[in-house]
Predicted model as a PDB file, atoms N, CA, C, CB and O in Angstrom, pLDDT in the B-factor column:
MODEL        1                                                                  
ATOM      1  N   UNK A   1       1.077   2.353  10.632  1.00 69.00           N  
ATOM      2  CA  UNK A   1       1.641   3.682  10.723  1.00 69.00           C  
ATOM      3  C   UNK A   1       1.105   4.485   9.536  1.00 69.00           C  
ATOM      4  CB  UNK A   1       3.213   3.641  10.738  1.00 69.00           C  
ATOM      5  O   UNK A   1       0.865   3.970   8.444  1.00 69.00           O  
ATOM      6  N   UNK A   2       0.910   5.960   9.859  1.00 70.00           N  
ATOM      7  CA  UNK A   2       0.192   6.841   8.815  1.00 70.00           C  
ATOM      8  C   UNK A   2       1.308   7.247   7.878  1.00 70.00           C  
ATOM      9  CB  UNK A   2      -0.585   8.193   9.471  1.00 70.00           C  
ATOM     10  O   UNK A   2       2.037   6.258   7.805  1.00 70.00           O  
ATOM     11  N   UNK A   3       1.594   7.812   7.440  1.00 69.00           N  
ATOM     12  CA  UNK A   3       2.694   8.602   6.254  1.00 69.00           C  
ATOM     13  C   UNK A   3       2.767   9.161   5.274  1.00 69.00           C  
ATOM     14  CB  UNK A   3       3.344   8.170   5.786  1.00 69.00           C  
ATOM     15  O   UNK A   3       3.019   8.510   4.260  1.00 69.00           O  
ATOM     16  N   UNK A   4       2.592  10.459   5.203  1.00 69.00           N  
ATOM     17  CA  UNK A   4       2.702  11.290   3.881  1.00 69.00           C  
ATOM     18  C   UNK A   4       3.478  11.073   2.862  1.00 69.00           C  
ATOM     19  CB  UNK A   4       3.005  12.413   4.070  1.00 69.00           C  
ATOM     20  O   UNK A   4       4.687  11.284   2.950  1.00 69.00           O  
ATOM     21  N   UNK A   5       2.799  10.534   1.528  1.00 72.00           N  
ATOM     22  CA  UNK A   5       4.039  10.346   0.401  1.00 72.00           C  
ATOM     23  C   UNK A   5       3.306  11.201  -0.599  1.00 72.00           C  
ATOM     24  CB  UNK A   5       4.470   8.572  -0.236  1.00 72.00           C  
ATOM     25  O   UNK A   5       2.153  11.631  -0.574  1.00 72.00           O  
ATOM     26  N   UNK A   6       4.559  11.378  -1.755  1.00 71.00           N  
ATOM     27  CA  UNK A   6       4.198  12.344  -2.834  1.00 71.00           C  
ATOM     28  C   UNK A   6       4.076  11.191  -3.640  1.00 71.00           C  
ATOM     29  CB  UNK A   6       5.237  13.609  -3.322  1.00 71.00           C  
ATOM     30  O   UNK A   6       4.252  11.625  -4.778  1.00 71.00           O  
ATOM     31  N   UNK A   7       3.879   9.988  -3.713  1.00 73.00           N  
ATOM     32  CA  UNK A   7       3.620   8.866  -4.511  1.00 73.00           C  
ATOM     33  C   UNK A   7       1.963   9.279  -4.866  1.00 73.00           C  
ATOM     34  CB  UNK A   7       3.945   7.290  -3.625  1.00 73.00           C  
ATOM     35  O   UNK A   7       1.233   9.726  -3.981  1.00 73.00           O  
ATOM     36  N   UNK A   8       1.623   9.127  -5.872  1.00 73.00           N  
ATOM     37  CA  UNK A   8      -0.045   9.261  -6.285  1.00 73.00           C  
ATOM     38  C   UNK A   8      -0.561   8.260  -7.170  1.00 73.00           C  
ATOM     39  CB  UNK A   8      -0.403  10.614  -7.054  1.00 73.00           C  
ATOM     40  O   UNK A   8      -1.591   7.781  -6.695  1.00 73.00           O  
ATOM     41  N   UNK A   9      -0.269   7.797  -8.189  1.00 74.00           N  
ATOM     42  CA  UNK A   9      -0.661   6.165  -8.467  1.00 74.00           C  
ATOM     43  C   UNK A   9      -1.952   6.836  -9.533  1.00 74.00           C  
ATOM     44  CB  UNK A   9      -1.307   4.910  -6.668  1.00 74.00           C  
ATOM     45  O   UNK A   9      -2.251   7.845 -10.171  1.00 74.00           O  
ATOM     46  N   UNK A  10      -2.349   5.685  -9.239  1.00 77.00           N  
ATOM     47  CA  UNK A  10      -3.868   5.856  -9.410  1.00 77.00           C  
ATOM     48  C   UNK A  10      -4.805   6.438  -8.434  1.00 77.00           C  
ATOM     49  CB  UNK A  10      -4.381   4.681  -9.614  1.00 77.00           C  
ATOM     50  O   UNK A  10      -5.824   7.009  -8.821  1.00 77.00           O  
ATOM     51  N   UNK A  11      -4.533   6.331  -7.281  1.00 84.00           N  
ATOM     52  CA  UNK A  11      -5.131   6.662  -6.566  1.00 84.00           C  
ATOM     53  C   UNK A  11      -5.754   8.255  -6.638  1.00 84.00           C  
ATOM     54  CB  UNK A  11      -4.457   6.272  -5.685  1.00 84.00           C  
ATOM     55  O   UNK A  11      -6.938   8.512  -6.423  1.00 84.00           O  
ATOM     56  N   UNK A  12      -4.866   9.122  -6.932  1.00 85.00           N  
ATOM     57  CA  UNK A  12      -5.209  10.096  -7.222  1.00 85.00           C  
ATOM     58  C   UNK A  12      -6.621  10.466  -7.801  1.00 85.00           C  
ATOM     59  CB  UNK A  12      -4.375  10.326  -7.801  1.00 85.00           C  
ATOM     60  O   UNK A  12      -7.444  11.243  -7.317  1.00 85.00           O  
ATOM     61  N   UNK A  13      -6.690   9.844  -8.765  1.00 87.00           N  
ATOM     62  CA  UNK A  13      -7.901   9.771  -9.562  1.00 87.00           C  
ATOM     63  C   UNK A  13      -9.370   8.881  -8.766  1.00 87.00           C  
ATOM     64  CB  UNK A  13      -7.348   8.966 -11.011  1.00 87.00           C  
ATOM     65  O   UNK A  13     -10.581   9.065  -8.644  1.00 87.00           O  
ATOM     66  N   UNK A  14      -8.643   8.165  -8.485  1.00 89.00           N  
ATOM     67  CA  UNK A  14      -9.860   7.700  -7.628  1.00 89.00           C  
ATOM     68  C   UNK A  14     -10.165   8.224  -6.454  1.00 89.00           C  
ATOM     69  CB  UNK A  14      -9.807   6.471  -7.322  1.00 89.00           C  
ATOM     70  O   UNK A  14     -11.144   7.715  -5.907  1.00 89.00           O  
ATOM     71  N   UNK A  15      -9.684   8.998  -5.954  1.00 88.00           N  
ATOM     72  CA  UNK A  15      -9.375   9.733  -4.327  1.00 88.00           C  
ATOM     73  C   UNK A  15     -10.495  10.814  -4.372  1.00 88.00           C  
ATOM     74  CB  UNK A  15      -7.551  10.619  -4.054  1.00 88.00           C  
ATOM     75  O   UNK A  15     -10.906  11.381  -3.359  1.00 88.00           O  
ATOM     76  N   UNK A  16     -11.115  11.137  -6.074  1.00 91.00           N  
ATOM     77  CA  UNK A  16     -11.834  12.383  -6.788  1.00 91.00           C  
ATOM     78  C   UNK A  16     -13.412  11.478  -6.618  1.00 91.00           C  
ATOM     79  CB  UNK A  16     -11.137  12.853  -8.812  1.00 91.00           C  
ATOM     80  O   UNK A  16     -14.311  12.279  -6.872  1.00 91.00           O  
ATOM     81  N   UNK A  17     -13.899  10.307  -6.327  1.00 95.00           N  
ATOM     82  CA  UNK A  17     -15.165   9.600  -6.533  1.00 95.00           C  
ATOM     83  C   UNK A  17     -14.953   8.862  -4.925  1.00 95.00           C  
ATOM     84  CB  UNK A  17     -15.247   8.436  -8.150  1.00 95.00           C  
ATOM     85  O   UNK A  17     -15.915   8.590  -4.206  1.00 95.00           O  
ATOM     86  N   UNK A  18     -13.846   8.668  -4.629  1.00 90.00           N  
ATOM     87  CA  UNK A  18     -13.800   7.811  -3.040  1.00 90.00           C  
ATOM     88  C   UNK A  18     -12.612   7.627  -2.427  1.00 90.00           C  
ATOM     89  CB  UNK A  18     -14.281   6.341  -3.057  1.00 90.00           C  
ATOM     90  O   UNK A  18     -11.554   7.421  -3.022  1.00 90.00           O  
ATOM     91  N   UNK A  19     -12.778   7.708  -1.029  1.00 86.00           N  
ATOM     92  CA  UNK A  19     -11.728   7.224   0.134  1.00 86.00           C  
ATOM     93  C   UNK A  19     -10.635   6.704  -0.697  1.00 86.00           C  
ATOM     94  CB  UNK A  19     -12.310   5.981   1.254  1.00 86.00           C  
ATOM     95  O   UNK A  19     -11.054   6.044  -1.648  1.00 86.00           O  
ATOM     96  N   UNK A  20      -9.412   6.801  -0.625  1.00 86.00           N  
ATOM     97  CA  UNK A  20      -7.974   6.387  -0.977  1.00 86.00           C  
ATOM     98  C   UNK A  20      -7.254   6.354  -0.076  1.00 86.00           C  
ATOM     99  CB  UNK A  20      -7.322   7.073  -1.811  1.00 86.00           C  
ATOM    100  O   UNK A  20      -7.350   7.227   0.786  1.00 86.00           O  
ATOM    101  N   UNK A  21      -6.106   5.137   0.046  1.00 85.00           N  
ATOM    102  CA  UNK A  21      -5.274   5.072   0.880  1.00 85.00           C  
ATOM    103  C   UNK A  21      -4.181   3.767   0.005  1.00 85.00           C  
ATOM    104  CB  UNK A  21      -6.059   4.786   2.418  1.00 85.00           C  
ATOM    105  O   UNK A  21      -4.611   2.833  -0.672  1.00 85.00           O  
ATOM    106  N   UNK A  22      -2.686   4.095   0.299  1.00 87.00           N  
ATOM    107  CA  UNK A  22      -1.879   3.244  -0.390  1.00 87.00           C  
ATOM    108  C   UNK A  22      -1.213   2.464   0.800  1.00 87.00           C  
ATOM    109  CB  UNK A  22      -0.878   4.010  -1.388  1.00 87.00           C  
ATOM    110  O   UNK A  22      -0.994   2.939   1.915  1.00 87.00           O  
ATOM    111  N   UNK A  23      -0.938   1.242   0.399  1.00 90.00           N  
ATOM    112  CA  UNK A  23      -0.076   0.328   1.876  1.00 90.00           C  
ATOM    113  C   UNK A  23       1.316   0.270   0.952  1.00 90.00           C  
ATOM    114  CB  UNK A  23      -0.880  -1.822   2.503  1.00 90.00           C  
ATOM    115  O   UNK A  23       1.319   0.196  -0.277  1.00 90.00           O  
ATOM    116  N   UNK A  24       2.440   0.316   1.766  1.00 89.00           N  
ATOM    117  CA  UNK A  24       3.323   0.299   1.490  1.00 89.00           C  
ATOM    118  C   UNK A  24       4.282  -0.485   2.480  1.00 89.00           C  
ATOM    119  CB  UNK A  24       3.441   1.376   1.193  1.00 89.00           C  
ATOM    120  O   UNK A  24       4.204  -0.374   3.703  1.00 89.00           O  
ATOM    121  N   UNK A  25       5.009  -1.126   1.954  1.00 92.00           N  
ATOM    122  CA  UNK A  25       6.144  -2.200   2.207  1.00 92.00           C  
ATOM    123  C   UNK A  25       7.459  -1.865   1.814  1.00 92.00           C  
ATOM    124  CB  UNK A  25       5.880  -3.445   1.519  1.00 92.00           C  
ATOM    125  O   UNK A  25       7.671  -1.425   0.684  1.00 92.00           O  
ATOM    126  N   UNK A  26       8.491  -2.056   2.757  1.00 92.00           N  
ATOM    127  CA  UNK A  26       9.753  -2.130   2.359  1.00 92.00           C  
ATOM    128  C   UNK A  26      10.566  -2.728   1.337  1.00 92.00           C  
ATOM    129  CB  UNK A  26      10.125  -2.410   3.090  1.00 92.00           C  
ATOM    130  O   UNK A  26      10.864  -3.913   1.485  1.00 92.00           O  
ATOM    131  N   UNK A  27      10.976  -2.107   0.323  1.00 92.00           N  
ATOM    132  CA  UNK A  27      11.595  -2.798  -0.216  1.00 92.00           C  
ATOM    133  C   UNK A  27      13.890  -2.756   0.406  1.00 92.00           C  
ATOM    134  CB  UNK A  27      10.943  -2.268  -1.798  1.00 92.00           C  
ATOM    135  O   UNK A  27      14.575  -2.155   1.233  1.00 92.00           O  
ATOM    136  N   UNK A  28      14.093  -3.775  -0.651  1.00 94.00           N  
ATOM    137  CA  UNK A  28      15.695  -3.650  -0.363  1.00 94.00           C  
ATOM    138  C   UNK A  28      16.126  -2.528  -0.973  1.00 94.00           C  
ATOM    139  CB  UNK A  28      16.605  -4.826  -0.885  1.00 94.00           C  
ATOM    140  O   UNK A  28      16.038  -2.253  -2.169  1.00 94.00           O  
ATOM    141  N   UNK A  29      16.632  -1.846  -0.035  1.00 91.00           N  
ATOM    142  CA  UNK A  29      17.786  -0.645  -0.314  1.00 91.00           C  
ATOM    143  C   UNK A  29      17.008   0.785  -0.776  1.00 91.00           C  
ATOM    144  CB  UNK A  29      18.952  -1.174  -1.727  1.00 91.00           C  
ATOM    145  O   UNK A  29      17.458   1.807  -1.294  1.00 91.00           O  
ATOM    146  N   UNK A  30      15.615   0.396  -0.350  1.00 87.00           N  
ATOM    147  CA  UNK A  30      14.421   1.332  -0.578  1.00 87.00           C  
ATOM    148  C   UNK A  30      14.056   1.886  -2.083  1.00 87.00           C  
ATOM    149  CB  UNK A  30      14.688   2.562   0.294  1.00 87.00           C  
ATOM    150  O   UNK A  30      13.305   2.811  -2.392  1.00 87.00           O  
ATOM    151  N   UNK A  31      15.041   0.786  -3.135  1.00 86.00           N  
ATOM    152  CA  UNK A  31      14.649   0.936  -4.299  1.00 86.00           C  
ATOM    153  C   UNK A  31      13.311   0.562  -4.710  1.00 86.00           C  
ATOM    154  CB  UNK A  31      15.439   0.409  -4.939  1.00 86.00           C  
ATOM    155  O   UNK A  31      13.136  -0.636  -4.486  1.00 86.00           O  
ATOM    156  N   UNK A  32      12.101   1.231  -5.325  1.00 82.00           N  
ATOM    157  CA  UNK A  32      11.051   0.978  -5.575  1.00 82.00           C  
ATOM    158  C   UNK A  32      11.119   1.699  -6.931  1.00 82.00           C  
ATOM    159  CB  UNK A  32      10.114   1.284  -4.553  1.00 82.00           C  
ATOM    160  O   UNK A  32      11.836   2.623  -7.317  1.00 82.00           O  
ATOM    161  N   UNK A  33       9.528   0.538  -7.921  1.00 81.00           N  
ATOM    162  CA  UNK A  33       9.127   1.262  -9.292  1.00 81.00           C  
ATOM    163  C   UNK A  33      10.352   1.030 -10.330  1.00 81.00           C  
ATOM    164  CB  UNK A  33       8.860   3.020  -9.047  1.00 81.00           C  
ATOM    165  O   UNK A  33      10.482   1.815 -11.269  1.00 81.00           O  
ATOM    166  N   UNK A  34      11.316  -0.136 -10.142  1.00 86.00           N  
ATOM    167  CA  UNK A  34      11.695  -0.225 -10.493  1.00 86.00           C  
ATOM    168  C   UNK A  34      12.693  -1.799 -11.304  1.00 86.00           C  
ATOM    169  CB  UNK A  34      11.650   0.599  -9.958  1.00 86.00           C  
ATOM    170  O   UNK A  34      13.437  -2.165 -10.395  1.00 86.00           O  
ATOM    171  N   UNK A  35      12.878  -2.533 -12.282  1.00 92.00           N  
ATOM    172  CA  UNK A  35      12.945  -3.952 -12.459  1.00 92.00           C  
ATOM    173  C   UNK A  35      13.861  -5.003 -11.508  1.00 92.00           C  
ATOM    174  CB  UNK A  35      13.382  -4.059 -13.791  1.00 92.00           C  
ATOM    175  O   UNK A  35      13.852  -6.232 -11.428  1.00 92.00           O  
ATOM    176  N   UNK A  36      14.864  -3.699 -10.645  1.00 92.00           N  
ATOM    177  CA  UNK A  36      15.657  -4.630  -9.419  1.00 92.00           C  
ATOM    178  C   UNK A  36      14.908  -4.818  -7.974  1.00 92.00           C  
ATOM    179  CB  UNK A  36      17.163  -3.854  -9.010  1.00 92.00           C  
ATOM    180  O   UNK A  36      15.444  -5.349  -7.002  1.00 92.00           O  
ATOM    181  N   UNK A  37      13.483  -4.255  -8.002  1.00 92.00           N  
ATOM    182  CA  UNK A  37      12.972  -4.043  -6.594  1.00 92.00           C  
ATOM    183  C   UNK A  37      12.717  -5.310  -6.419  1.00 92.00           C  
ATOM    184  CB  UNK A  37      11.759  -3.080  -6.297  1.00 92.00           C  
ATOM    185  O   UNK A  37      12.223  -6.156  -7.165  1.00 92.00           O  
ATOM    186  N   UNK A  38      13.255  -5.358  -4.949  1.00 96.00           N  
ATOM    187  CA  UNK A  38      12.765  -6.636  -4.497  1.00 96.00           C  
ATOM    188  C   UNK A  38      12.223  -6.086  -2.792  1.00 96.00           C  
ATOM    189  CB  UNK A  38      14.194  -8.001  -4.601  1.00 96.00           C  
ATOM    190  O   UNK A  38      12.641  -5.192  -2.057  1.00 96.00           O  
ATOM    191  N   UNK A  39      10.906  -7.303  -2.617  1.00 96.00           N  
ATOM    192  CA  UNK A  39      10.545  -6.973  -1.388  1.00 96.00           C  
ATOM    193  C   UNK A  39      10.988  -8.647  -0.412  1.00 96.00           C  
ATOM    194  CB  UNK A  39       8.714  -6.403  -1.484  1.00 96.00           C  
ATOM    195  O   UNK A  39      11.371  -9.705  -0.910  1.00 96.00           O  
ATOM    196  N   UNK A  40      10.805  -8.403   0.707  1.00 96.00           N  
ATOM    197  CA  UNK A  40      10.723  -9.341   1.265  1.00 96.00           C  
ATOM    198  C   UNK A  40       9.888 -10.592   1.380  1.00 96.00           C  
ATOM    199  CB  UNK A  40      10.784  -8.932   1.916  1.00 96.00           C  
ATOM    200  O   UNK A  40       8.945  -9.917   1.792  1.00 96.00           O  
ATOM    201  N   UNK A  41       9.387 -11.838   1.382  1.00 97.00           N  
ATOM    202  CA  UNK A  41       8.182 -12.232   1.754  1.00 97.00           C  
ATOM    203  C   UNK A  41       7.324 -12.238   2.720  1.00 97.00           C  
ATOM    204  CB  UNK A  41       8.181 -12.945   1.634  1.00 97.00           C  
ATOM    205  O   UNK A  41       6.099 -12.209   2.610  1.00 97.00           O  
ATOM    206  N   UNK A  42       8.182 -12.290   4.033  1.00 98.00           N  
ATOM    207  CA  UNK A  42       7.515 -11.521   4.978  1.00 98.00           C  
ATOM    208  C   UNK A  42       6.684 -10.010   5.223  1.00 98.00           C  
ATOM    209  CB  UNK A  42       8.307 -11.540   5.597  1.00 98.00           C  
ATOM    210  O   UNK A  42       5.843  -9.756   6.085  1.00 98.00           O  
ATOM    211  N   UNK A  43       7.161  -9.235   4.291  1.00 96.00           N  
ATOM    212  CA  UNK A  43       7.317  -7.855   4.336  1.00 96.00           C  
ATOM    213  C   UNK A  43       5.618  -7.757   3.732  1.00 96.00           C  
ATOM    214  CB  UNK A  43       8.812  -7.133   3.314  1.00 96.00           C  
ATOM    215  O   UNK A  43       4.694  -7.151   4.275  1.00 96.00           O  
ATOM    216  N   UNK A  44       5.561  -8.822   2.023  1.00 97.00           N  
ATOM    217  CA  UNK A  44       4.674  -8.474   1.083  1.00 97.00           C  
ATOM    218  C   UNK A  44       3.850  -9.312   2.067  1.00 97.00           C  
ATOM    219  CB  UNK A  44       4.875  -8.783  -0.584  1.00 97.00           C  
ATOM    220  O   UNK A  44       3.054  -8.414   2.338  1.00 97.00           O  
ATOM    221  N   UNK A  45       3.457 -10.283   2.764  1.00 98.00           N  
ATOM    222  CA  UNK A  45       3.037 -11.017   3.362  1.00 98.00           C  
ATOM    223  C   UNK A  45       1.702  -9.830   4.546  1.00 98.00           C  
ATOM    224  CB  UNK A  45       4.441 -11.899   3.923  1.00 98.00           C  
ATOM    225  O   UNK A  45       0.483  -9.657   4.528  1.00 98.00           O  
ATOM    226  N   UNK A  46       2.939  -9.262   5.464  1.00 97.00           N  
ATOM    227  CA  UNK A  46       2.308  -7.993   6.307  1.00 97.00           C  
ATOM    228  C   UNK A  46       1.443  -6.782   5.243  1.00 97.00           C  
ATOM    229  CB  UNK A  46       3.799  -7.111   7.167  1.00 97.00           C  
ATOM    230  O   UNK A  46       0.255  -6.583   5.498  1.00 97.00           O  
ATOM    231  N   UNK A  47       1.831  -6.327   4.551  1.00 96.00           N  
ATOM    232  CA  UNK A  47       1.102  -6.091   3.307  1.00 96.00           C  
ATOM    233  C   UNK A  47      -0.235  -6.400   3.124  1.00 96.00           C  
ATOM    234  CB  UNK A  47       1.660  -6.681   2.384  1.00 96.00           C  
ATOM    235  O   UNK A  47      -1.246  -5.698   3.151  1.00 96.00           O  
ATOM    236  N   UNK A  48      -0.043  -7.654   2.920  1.00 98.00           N  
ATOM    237  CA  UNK A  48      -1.443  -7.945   2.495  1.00 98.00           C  
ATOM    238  C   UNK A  48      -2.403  -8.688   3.070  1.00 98.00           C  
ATOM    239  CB  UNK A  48      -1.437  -8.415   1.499  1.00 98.00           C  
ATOM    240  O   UNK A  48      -3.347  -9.352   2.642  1.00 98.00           O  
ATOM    241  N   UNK A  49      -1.725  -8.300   4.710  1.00 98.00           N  
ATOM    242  CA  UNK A  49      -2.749  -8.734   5.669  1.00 98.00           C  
ATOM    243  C   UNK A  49      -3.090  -7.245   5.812  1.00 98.00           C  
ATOM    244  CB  UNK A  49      -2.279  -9.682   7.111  1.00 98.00           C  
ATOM    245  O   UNK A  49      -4.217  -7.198   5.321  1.00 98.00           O  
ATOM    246  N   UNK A  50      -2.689  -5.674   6.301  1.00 96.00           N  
ATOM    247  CA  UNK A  50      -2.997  -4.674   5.982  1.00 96.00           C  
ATOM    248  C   UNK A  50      -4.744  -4.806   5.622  1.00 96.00           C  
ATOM    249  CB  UNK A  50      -1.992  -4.294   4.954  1.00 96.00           C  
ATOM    250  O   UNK A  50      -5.729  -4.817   6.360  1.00 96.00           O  
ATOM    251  N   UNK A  51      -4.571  -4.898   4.075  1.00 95.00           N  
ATOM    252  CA  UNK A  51      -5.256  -4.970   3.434  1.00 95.00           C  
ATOM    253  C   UNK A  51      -6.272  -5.461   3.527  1.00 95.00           C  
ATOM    254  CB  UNK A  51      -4.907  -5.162   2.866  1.00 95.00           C  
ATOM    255  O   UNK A  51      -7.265  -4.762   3.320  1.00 95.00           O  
ATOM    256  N   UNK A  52      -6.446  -7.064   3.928  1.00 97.00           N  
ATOM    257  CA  UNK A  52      -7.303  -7.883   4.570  1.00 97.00           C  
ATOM    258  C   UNK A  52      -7.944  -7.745   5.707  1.00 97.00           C  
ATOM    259  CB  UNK A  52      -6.850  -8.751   4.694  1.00 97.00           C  
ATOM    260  O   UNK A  52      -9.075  -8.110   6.027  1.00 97.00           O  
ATOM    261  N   UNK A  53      -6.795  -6.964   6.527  1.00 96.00           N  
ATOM    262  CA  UNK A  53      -8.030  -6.547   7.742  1.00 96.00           C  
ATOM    263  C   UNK A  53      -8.923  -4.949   7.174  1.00 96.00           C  
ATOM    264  CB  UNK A  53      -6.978  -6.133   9.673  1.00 96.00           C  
ATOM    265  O   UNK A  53     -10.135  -4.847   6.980  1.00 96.00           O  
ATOM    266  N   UNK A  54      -8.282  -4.282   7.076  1.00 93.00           N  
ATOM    267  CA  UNK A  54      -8.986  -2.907   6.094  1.00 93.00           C  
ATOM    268  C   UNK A  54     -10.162  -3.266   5.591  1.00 93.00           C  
ATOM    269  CB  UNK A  54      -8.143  -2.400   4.717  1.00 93.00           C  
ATOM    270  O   UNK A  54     -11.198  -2.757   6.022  1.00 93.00           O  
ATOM    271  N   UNK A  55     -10.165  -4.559   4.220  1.00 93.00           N  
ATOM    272  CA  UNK A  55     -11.306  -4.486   3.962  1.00 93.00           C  
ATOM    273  C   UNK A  55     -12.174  -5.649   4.915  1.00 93.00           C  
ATOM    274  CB  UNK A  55     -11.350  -4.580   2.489  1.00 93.00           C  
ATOM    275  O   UNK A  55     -13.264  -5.769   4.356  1.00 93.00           O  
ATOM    276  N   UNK A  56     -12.143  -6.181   5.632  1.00 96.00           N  
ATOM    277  CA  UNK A  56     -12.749  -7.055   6.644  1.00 96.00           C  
ATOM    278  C   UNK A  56     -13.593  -5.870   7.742  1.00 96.00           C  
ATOM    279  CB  UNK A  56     -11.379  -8.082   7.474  1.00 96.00           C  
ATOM    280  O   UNK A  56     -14.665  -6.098   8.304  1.00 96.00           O  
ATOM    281  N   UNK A  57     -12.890  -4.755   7.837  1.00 93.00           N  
ATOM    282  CA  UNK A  57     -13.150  -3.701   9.235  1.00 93.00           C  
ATOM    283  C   UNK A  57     -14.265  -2.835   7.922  1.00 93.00           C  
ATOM    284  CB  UNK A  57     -11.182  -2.463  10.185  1.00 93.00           C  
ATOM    285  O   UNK A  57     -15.192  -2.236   8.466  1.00 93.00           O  
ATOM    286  N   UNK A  58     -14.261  -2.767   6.969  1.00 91.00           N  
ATOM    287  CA  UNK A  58     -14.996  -1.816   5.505  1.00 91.00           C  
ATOM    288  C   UNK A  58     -16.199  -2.928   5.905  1.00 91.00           C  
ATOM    289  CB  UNK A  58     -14.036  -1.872   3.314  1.00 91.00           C  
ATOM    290  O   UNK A  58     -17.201  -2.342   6.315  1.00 91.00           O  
ATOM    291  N   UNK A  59     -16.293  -3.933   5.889  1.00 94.00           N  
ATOM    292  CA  UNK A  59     -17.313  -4.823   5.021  1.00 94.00           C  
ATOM    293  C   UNK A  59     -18.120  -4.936   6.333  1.00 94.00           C  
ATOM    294  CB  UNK A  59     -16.718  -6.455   4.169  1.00 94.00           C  
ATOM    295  O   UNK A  59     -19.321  -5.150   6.169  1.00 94.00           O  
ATOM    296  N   UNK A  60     -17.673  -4.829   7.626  1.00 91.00           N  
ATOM    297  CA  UNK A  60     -18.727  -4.674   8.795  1.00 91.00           C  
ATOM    298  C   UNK A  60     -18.973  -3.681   9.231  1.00 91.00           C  
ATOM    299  CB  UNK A  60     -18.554  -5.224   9.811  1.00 91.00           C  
ATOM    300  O   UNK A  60     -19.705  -3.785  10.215  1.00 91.00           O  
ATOM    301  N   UNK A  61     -18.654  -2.486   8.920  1.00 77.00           N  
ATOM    302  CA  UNK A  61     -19.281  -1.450   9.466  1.00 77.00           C  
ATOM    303  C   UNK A  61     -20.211  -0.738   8.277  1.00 77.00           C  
ATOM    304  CB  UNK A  61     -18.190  -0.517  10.118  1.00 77.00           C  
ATOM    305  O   UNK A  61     -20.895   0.252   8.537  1.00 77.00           O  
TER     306      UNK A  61                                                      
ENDMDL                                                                          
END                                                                             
């Protein structure tokens, strides 16, 4: 799923030299950025398959 956030990271800065995009996962009680966040393992799991296919679909085309 696509989704507009006002979150900018680093990315920002890098978004100025190349393509940017952030994956994001649920956390509990939608607290994020913060020392009680907790995510799921399943959740971080989907995450960082995301990711894995992204750069798998980057590295063949």
């Amino acid at each position: 799923m696509q989704m507009v956030s006002g979150a900018g990271h680093d990315s920002v800065y890098v978004s100025r030299v190349a393509p940017t995009s952030m994956i994001f996962v649920p956390c509990e009680g939608g607290l994020s950025h913060n020392e009680a966040e907790n995510a799921r393992k399943e959740d971080l799991e989907a995450g960082c398959n995301v990711l894995l296919h992204a750069m798998l679909e980057m590295a063949v085309t």
